[in-house]
N, CA, C and O atoms as a GROMACS GRO file, in nm:
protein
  280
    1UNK      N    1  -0.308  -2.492   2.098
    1UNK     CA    2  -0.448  -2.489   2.138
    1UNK      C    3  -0.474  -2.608   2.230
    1UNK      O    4  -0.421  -2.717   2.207
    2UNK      N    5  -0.560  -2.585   2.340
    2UNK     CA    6  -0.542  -2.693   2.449
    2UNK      C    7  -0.666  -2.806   2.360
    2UNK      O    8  -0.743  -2.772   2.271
    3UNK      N    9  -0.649  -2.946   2.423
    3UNK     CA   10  -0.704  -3.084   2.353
    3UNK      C   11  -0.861  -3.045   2.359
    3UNK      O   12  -0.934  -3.078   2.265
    4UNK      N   13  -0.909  -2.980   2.459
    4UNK     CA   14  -1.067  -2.970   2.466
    4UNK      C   15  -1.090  -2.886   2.415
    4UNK      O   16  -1.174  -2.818   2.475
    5UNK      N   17  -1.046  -2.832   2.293
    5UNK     CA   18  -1.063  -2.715   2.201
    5UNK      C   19  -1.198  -2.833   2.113
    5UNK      O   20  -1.176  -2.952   2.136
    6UNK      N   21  -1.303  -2.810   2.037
    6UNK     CA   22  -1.392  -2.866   1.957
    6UNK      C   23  -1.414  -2.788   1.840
    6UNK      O   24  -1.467  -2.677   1.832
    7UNK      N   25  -1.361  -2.869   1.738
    7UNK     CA   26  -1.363  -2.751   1.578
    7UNK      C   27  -1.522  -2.773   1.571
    7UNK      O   28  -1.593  -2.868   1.603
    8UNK      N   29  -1.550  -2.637   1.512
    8UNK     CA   30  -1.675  -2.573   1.499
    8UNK      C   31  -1.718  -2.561   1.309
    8UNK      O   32  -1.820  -2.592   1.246
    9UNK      N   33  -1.581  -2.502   1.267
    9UNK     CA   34  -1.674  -2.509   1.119
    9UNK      C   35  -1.497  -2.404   1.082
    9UNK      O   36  -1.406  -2.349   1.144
   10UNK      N   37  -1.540  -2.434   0.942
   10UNK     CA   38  -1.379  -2.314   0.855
   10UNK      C   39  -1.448  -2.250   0.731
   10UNK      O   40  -1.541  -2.289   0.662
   11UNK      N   41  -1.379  -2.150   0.728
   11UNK     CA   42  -1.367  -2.103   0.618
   11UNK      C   43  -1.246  -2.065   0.498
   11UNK      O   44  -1.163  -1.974   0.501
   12UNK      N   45  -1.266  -2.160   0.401
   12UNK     CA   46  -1.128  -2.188   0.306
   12UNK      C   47  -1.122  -2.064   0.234
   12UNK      O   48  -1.215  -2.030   0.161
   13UNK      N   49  -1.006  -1.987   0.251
   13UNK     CA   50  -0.970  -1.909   0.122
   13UNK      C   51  -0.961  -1.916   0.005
   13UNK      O   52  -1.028  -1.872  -0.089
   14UNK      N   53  -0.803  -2.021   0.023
   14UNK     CA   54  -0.699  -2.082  -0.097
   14UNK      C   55  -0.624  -2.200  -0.047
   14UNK      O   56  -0.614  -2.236   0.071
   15UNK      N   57  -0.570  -2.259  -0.155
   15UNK     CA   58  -0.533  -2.401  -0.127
   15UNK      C   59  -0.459  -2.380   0.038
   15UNK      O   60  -0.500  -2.445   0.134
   16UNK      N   61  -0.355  -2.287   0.046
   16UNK     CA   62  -0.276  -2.267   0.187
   16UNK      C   63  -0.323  -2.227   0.276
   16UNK      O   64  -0.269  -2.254   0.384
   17UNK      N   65  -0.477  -2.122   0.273
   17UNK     CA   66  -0.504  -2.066   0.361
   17UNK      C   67  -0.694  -2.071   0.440
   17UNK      O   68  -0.798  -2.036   0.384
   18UNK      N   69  -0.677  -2.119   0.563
   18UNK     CA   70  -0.806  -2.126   0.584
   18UNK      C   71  -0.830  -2.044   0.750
   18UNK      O   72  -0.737  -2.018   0.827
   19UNK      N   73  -0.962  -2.018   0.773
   19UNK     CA   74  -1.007  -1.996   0.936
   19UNK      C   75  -1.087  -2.066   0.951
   19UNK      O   76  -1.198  -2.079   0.900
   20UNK      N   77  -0.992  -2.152   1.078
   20UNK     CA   78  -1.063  -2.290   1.184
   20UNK      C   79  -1.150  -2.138   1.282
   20UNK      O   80  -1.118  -2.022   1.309
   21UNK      N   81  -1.306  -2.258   1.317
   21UNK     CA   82  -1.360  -2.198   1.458
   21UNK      C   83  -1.358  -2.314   1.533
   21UNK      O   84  -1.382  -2.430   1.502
   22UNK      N   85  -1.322  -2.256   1.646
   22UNK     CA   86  -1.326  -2.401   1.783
   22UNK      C   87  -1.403  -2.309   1.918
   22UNK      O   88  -1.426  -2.189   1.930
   23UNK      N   89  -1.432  -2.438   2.016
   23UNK     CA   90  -1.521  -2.365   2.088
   23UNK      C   91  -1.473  -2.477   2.188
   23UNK      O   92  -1.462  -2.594   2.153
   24UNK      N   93  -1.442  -2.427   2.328
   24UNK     CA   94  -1.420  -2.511   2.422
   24UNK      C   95  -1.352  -2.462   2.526
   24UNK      O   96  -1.343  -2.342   2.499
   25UNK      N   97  -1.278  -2.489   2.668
   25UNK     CA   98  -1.219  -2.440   2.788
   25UNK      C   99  -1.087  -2.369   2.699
   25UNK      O  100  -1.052  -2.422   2.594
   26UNK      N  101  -1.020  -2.249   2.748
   26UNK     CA  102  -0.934  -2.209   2.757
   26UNK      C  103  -0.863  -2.182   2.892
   26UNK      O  104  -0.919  -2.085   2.942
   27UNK      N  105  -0.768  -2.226   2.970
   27UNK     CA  106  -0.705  -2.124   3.105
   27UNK      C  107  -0.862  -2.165   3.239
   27UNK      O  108  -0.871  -2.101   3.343
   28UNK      N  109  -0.980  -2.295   3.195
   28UNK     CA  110  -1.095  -2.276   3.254
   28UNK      C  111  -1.260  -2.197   3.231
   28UNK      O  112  -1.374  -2.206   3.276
   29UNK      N  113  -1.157  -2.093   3.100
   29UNK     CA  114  -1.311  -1.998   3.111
   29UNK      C  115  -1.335  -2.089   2.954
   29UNK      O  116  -1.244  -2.135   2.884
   30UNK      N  117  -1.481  -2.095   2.926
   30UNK     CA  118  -1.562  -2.138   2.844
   30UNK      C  119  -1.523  -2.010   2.689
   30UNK      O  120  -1.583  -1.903   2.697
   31UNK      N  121  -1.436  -2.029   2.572
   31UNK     CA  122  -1.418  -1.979   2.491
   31UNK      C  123  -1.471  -1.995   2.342
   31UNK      O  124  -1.506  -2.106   2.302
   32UNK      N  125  -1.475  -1.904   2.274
   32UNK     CA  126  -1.470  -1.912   2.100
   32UNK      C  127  -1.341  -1.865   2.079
   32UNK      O  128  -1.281  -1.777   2.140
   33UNK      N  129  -1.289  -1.968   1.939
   33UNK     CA  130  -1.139  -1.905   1.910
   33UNK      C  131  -1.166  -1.904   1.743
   33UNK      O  132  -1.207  -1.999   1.676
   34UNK      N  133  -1.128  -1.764   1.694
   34UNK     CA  134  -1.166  -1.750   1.528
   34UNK      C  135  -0.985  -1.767   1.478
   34UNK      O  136  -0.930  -1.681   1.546
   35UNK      N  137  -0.888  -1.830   1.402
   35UNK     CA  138  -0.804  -1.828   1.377
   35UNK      C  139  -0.779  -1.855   1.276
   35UNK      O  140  -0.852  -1.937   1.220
   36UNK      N  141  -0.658  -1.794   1.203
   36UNK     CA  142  -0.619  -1.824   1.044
   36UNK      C  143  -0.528  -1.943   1.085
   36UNK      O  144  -0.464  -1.951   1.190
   37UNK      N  145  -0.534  -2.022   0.997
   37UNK     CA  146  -0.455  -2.125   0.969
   37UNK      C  147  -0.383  -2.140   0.813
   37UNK      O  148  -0.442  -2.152   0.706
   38UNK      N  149  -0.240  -2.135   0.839
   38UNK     CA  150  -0.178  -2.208   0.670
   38UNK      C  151  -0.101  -2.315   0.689
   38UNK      O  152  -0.050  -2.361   0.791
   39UNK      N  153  -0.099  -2.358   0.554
   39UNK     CA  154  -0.038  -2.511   0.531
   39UNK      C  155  -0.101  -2.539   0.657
   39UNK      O  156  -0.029  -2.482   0.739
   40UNK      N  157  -0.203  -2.598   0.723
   40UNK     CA  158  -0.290  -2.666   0.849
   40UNK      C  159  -0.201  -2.649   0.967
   40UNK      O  160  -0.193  -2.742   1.048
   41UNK      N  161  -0.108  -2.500   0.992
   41UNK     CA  162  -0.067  -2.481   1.147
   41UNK      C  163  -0.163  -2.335   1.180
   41UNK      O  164  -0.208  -2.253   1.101
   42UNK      N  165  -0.170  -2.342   1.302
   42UNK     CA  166  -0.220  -2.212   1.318
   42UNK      C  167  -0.160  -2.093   1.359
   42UNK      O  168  -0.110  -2.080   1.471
   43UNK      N  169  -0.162  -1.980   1.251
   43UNK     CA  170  -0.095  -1.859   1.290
   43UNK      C  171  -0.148  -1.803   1.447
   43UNK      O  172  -0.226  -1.845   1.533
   44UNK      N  173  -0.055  -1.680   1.429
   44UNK     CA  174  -0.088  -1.568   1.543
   44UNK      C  175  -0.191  -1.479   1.499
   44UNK      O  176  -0.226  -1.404   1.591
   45UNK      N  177  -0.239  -1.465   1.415
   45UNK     CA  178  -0.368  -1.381   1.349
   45UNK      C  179  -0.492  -1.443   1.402
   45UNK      O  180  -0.523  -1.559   1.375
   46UNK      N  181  -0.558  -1.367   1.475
   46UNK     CA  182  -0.682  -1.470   1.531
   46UNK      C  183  -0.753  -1.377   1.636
   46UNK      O  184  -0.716  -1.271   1.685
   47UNK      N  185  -0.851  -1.440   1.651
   47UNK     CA  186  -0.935  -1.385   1.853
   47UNK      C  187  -1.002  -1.474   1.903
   47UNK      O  188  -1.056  -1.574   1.855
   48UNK      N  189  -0.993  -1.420   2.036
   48UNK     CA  190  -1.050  -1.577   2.142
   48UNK      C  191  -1.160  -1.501   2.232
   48UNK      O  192  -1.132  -1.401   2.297
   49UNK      N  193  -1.270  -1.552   2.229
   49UNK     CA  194  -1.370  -1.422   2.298
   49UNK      C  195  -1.367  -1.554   2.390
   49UNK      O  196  -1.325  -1.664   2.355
   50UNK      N  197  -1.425  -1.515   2.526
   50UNK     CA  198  -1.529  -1.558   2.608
   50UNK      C  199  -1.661  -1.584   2.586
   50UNK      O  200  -1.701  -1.487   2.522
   51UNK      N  201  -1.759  -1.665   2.604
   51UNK     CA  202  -1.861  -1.678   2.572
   51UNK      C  203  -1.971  -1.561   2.558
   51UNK      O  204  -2.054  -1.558   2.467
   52UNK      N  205  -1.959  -1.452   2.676
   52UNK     CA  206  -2.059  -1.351   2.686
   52UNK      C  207  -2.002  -1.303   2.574
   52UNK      O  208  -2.085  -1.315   2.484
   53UNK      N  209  -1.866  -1.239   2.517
   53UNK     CA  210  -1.836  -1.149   2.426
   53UNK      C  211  -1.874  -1.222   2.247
   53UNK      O  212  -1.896  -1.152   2.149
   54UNK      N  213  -1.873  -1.375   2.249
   54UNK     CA  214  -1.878  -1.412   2.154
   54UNK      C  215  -2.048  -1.382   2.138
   54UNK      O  216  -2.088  -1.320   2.041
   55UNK      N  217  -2.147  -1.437   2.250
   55UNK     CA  218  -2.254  -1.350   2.179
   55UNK      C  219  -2.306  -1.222   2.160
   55UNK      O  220  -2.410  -1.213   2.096
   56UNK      N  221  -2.247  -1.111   2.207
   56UNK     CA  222  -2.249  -1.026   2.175
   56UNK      C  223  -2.226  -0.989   2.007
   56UNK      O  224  -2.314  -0.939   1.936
   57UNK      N  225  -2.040  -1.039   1.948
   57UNK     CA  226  -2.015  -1.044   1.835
   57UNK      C  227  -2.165  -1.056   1.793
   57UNK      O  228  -2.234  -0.965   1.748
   58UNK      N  229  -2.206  -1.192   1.818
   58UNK     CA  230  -2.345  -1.265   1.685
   58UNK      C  231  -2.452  -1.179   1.650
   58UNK      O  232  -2.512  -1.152   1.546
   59UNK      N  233  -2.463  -1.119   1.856
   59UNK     CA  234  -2.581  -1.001   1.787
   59UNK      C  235  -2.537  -0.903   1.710
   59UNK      O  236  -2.630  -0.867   1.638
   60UNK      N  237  -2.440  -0.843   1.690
   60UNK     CA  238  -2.375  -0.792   1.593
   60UNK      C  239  -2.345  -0.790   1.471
   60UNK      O  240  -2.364  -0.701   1.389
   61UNK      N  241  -2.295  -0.897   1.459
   61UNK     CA  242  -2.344  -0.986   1.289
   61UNK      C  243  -2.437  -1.004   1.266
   61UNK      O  244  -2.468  -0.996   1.148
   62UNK      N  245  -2.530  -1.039   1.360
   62UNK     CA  246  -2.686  -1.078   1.331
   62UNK      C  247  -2.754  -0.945   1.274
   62UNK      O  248  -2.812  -0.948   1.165
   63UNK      N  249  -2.749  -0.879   1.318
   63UNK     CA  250  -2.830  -0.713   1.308
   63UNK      C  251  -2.762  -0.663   1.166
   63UNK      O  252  -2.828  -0.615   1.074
   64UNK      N  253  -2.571  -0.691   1.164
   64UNK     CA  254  -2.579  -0.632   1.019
   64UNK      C  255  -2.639  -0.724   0.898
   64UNK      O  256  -2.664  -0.683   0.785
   65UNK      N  257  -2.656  -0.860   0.946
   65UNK     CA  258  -2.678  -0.932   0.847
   65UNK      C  259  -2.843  -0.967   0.798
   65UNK      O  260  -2.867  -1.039   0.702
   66UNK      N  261  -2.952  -0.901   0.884
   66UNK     CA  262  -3.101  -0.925   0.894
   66UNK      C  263  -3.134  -0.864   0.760
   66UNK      O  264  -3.116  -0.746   0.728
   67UNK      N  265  -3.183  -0.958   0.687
   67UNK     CA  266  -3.265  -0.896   0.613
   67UNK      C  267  -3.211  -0.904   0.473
   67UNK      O  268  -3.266  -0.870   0.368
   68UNK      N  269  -3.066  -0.968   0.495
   68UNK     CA  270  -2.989  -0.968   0.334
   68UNK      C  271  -3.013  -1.125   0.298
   68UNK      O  272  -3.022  -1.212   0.385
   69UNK      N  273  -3.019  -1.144   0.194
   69UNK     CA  274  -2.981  -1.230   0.127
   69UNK      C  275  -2.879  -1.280   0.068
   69UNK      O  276  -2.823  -1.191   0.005
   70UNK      N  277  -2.818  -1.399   0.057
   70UNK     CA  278  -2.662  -1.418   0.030
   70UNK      C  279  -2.680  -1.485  -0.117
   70UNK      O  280  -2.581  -1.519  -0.182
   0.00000   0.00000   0.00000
């Protein structure tokens, strides 16, 4: 993952297994990267949107998620 990657937030499974979010230049274009990580390397299991596609995702999540309570 290139240095101007900026961790965003994780979500822990289990002791080995977590998903890092980072947000920062990839290749130049402005990215989100969702990735599993174990023992703290990062697998090949993952996605890297572009900014337009990452908000799209949100409205997406957003709409299934309106209205629930957690």
């Amino acid at each position: 993952m290139n240095d101007d990657m900026e961790f965003k937030g994780r979500i822990i499974r289990n002791s080995t297994q977590e998903v890092k979010v980072h947000q920062g230049r990839y290749y130049g274009i402005e990215v989100l990267d969702i990735r599993w990580y174990k023992d703290e390397k990062p697998t090949r299991k993952g996605v890297r949107f572009n900014m337009i596609e990452a908000k799209v995702l949100y409205r997406i999540l957003t709409n299934m998620f309106e209205g629930e309570e957690e």
